[in-house]
Residue frames as qw, qx, qy, qz and C-alpha x, y, z in Angstrom:
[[0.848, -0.268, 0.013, 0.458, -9.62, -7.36, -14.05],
 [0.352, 0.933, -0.067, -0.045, -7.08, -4.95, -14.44],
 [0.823, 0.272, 0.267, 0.421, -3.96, -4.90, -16.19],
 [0.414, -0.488, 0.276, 0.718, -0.60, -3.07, -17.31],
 [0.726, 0.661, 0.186, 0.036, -0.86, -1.49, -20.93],
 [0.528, -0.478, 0.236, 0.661, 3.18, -0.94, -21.77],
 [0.453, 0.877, 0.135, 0.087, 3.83, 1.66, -24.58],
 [0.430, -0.472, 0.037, 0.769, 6.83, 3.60, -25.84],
 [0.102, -0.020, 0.525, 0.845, 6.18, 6.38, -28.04],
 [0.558, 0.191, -0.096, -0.802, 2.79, 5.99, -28.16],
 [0.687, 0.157, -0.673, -0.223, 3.02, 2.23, -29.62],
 [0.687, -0.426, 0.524, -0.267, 1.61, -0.21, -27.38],
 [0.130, 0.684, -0.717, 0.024, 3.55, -2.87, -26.88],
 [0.460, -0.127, -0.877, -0.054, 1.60, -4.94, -24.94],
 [0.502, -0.553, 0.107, -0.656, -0.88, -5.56, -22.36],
 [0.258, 0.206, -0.871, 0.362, -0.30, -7.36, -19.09],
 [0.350, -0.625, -0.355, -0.601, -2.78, -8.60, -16.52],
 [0.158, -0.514, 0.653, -0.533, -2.88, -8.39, -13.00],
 [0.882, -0.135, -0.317, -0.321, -4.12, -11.83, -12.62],
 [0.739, 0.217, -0.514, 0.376, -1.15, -13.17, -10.10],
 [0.555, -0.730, -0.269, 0.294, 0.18, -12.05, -6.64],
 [0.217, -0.796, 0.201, 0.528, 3.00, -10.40, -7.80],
 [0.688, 0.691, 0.137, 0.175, 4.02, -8.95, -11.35],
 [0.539, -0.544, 0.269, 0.585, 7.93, -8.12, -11.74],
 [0.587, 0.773, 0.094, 0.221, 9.17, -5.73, -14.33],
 [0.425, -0.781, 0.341, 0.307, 12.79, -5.13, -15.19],
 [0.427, 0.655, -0.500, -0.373, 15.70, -5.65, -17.70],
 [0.201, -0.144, 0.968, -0.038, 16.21, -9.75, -16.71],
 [0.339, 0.103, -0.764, -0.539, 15.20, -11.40, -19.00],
 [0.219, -0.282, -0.923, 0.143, 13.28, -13.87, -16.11],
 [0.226, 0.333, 0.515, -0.757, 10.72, -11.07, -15.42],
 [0.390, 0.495, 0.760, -0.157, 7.12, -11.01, -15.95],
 [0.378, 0.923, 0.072, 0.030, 7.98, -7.23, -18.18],
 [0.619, -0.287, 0.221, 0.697, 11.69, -7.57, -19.33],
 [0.280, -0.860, 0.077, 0.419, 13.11, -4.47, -20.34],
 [0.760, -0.066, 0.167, 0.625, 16.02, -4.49, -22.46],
 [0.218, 0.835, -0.030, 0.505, 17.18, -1.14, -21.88],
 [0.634, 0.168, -0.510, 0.556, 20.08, 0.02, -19.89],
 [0.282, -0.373, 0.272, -0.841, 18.21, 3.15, -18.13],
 [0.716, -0.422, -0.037, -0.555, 16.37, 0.20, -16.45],
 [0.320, -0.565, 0.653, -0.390, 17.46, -1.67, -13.72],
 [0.242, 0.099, -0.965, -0.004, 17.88, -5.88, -13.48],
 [0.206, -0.505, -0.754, 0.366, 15.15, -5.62, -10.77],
 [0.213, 0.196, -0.042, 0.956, 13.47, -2.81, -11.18],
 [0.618, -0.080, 0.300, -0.722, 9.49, -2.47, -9.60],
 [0.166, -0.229, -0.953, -0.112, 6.88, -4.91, -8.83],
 [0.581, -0.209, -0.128, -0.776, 3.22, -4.78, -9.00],
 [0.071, 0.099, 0.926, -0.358, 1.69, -6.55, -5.77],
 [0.439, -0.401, -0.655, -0.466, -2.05, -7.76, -5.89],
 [0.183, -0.111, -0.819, 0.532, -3.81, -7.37, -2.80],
 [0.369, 0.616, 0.578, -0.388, -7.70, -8.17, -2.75],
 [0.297, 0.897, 0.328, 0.014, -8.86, -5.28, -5.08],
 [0.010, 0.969, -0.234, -0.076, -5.73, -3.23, -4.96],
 [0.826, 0.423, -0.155, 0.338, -2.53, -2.98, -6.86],
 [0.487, -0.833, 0.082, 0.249, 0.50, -2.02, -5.16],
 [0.691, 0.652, -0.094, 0.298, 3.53, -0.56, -6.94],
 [0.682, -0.653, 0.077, 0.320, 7.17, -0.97, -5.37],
 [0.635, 0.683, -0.318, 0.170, 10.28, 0.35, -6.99],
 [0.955, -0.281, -0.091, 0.032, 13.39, -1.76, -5.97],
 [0.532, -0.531, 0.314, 0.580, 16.17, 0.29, -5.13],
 [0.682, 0.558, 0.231, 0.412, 16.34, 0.99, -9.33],
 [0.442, -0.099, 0.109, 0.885, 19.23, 3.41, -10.54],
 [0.085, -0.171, -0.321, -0.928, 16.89, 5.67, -12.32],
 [0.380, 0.154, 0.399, -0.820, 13.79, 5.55, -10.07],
 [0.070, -0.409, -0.808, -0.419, 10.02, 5.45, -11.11],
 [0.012, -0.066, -0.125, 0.990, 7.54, 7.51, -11.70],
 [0.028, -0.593, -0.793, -0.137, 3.76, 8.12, -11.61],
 [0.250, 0.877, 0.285, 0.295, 2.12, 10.84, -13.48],
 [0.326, 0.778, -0.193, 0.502, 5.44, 12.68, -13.21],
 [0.288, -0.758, 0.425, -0.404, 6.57, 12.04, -9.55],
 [0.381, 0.496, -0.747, 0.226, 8.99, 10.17, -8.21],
 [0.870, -0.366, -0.034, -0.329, 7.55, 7.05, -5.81],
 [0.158, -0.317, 0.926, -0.130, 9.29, 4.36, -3.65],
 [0.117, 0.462, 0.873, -0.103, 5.57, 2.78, -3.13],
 [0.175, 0.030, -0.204, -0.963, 2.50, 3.67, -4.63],
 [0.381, 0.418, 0.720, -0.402, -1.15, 2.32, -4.42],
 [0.074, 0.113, 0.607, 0.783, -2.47, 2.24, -8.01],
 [0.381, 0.592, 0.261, -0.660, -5.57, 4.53, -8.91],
 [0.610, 0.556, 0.555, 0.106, -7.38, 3.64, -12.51],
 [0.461, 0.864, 0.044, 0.197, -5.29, 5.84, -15.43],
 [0.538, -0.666, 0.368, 0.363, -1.94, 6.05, -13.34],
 [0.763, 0.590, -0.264, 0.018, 0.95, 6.25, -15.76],
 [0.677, -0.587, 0.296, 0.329, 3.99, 4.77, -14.18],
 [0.442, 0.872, -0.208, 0.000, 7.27, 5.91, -16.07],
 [0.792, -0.192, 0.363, 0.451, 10.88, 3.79, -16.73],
 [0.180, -0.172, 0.558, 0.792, 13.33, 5.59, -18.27],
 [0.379, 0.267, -0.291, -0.837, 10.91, 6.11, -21.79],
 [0.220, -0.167, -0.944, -0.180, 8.96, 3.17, -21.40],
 [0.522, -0.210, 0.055, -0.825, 5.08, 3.74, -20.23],
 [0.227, -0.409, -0.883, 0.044, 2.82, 1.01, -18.23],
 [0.392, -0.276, -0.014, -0.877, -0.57, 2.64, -17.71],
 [0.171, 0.117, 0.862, -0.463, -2.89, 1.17, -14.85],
 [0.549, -0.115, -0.539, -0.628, -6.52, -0.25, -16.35],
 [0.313, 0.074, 0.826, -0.464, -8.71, -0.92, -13.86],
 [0.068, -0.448, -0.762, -0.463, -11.73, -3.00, -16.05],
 [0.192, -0.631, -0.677, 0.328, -13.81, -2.09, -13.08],
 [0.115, -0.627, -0.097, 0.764, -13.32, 1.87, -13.24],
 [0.002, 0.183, -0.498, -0.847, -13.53, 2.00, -16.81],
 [0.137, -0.455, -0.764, -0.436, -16.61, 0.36, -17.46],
 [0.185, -0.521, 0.007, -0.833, -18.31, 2.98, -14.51],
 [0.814, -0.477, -0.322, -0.075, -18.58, 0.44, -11.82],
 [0.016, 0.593, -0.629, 0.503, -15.56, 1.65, -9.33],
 [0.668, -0.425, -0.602, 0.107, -15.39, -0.78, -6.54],
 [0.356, -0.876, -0.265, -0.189, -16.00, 0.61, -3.38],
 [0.694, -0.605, -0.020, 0.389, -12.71, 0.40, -1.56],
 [0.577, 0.718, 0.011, 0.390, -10.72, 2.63, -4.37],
 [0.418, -0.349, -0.246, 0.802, -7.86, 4.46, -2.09],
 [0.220, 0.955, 0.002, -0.197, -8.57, 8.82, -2.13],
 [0.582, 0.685, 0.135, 0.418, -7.47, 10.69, -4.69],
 [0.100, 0.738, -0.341, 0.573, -5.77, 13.28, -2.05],
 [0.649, -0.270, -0.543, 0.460, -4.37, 12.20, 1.43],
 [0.344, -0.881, -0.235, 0.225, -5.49, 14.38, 5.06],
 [0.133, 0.815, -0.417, 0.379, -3.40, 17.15, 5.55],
 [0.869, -0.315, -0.378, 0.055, -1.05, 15.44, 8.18],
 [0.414, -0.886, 0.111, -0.177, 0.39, 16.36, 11.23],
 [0.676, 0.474, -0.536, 0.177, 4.21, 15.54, 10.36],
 [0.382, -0.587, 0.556, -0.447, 4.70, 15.37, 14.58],
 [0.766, -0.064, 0.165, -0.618, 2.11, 12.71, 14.68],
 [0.219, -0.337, 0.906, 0.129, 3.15, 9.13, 15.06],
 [0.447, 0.555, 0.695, -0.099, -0.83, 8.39, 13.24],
 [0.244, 0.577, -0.063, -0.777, -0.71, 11.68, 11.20],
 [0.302, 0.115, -0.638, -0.700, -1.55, 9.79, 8.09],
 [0.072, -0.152, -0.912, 0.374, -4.07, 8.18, 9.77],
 [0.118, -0.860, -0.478, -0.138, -6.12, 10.56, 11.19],
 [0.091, 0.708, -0.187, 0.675, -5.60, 14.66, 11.09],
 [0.246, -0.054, -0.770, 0.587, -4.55, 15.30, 15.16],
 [0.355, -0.014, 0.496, -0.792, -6.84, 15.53, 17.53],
 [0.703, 0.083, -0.485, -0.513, -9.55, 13.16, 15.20],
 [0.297, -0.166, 0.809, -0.479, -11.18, 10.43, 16.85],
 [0.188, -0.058, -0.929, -0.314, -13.11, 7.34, 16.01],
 [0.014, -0.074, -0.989, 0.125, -16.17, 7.68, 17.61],
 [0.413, 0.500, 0.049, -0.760, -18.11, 8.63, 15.28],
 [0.098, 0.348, -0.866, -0.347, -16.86, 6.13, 12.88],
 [0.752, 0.103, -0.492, -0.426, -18.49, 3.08, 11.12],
 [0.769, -0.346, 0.500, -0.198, -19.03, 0.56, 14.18],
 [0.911, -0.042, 0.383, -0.149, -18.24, -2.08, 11.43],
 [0.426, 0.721, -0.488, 0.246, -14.91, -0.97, 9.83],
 [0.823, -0.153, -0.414, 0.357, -11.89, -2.38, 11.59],
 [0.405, -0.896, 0.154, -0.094, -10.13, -0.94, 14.13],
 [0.623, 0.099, -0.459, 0.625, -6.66, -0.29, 16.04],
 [0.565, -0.804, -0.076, -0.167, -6.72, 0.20, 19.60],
 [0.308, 0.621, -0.568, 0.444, -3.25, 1.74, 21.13],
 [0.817, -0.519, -0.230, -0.100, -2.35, -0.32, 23.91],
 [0.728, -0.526, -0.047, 0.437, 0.86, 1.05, 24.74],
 [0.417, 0.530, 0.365, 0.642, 2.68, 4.05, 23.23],
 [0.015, -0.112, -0.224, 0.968, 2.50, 8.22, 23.62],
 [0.451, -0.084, -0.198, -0.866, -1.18, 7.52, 22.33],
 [0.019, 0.155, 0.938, -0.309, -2.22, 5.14, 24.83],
 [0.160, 0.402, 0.696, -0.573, -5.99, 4.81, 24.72],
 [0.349, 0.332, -0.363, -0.798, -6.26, 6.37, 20.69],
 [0.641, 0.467, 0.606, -0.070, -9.32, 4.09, 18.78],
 [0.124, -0.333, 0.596, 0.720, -7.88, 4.15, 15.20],
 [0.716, 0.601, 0.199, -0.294, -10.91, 3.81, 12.26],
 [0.439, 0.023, 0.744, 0.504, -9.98, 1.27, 9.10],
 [0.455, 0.627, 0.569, -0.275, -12.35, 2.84, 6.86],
 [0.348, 0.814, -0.291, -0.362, -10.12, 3.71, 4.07],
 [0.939, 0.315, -0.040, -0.129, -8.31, 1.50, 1.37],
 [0.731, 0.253, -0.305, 0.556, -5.28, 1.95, 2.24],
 [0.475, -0.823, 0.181, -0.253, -3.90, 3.15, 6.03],
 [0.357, 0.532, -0.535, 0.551, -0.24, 4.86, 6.26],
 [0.801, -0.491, -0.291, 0.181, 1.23, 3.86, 10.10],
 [0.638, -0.218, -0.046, 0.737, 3.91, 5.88, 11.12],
 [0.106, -0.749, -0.098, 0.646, 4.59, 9.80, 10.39],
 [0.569, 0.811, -0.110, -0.077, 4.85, 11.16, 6.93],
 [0.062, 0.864, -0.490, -0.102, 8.40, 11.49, 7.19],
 [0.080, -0.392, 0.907, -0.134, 8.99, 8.00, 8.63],
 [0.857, 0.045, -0.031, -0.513, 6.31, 5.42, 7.48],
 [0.444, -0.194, 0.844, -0.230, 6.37, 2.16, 8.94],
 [0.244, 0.206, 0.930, 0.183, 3.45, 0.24, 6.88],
 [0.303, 0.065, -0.356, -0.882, 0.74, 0.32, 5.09],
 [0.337, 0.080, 0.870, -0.352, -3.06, -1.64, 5.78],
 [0.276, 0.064, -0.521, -0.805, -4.90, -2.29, 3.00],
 [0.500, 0.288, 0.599, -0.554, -8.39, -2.99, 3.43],
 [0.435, 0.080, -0.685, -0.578, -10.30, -5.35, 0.44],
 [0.683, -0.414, -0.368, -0.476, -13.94, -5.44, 2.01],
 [0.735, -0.664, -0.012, -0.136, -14.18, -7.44, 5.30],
 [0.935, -0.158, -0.029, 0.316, -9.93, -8.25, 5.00],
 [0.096, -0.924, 0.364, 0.068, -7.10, -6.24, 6.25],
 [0.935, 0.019, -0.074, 0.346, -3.93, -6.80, 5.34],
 [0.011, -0.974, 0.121, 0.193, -0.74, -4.96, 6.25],
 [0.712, 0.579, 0.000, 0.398, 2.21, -4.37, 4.02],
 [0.507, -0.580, -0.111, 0.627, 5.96, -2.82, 5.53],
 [0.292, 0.952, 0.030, 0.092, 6.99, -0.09, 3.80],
 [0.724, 0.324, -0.280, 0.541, 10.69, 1.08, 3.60],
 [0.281, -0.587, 0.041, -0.758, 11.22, 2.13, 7.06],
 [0.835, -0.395, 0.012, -0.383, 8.91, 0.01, 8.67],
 [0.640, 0.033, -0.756, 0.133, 12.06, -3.09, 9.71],
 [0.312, -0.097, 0.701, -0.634, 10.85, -2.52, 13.77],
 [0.687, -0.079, -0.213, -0.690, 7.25, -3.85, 12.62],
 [0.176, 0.015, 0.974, -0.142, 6.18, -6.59, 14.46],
 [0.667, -0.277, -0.225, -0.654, 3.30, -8.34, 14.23],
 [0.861, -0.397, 0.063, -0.312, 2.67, -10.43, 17.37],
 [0.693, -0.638, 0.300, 0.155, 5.94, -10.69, 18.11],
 [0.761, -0.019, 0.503, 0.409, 7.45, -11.37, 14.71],
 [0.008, 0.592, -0.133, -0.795, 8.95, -9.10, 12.49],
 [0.690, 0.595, 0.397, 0.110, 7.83, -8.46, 8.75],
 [0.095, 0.751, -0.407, -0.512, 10.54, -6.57, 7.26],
 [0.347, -0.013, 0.847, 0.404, 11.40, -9.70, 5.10],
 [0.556, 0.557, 0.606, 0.113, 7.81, -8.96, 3.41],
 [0.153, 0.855, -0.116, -0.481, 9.58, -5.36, 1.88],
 [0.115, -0.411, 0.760, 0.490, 11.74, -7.69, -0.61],
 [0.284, 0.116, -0.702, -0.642, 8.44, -9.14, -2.25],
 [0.221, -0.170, -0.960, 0.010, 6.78, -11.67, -0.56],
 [0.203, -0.504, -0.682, -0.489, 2.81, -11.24, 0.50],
 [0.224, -0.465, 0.409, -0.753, 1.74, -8.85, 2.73],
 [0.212, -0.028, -0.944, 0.250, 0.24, -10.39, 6.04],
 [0.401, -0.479, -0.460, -0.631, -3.45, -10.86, 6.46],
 [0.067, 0.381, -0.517, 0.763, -4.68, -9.85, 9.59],
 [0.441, -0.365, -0.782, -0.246, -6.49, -11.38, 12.44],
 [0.335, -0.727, -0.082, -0.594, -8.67, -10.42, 15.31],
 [0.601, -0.765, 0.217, -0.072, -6.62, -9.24, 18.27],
 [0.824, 0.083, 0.014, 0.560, -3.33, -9.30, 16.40],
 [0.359, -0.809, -0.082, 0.458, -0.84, -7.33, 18.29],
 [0.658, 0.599, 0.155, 0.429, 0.80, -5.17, 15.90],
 [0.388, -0.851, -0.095, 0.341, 3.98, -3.00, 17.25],
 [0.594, 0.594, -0.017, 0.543, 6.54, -0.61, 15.91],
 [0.187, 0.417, -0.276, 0.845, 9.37, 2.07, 17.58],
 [0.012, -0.053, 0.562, -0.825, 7.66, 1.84, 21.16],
 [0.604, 0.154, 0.023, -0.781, 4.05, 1.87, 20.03],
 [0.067, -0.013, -0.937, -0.342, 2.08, -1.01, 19.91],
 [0.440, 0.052, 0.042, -0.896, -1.41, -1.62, 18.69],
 [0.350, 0.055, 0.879, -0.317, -4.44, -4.39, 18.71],
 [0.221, -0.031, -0.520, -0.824, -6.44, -5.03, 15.86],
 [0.398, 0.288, 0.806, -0.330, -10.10, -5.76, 15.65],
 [0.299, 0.249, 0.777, 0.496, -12.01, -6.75, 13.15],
 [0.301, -0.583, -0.430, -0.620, -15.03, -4.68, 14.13],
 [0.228, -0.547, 0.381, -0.710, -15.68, -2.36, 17.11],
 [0.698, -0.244, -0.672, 0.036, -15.78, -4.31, 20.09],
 [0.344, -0.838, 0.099, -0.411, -17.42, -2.35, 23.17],
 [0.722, -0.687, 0.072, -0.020, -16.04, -4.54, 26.19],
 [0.806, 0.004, 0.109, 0.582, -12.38, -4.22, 24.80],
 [0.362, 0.521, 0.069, 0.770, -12.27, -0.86, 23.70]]
């Protein structure tokens, strides 16, 4: 399982686990890591669960948050991450990574170069094309959009939607189950007709199902679970 270790100075403080859907850390007293320092914010991040992956959000705080020295809105945790409040430390322990068993779906350590034009560029690099891809990863199949007719490959723990500059969501993949997650940005997102911006204030991303329509800023797309010739 893994789990928060909080330090200042060096002196741990305590250790937290990720054993919950969602872990809140801030200076109220009602959170799951309260704070009581002013350089931190009433509300200040939450750590989402989802499947195998952790997701760090910071919540509008005055003074930000950081991991290993850079400044994040959102962040997909990676085993040894240090996330940084004001002078407080919480260091990501993944049990799994430490004992030498990674699990398989781990997000990369670098992201494609991306094509900042590109309404996929974190996706896939332009011109890239699924069909070569794992037949039994999920898919997204544009069905309306300036990439009508693009076959999109799941085949990574975590898949950005929208352009670097302007990211819409986020799909997080834990073995055969996709879920997708908005991102700040993302309040067009539909998913079959209903928006998810409400899930950017906390609440669980939304597992996907096969042949949910999923649309954003003009572009909409069609999931499948696994390549499916007489549809694509």
């Amino acid at each position: 399982m893994a789990k928060l270790l909080f330090s200042l100075d060096g002196n741990l403080l305590g250790e937290y686990p990720l054993d919950k859907p969602l872990l809140r850390i801030g200076r109220r007293r009602d959170n799951d890591i309260a704070i009581d320092n002013l350089m931190i914010s009433g509300e200040h991040a939450q750590v989402m669960s989802i499947g195998r992956n952790a997701l760090l959000q910071d919540l509008d705080s005055t003074n930000g948050t950081m991991i290993n020295g850079v400044r994040v809105k959102q962040h997909v945790l990676q085993h040894g991450d240090i996330i940084m409040l004001g002078h407080y430390q919480l260091r990501y322990w993944d049990e799994a990574a430490a004992s030498g068993n990674p699990v398989p779906v781990d997000a990369p350590a670098v992201a494609p170069e991306a094509d900042e034009s590109h309404p996929f560029s974190r996706v896939w690099p332009s011109g890239e094309k699924a069909a070569t891809a794992d037949a039994s990863a999920g898919r997204l199949y544009v069905i309306s959009g300036p990439d009508f007719g693009k076959d999109i490959l799941l085949n990574q723990a975590v898949t950005h939607l929208g352009s670097s500059d302007m990211p819409v969501a986020m799909i997080l993949q834990d073995g055969a189950d996709y879920r997708i997650q908005p991102v700040e940005g993302g309040e067009s997102l539909t998913v079959n007709g209903r928006p998810l911006a409400g899930n950017m204030a906390g609440k669980p991303s939304l597992q996907l199902q096969d042949h949910d329509l999923i649309a954003y800023d003009g572009i909409k797309m069609e999931f499948y679970l696994a390549a499916d010739e007489t549809a694509l």
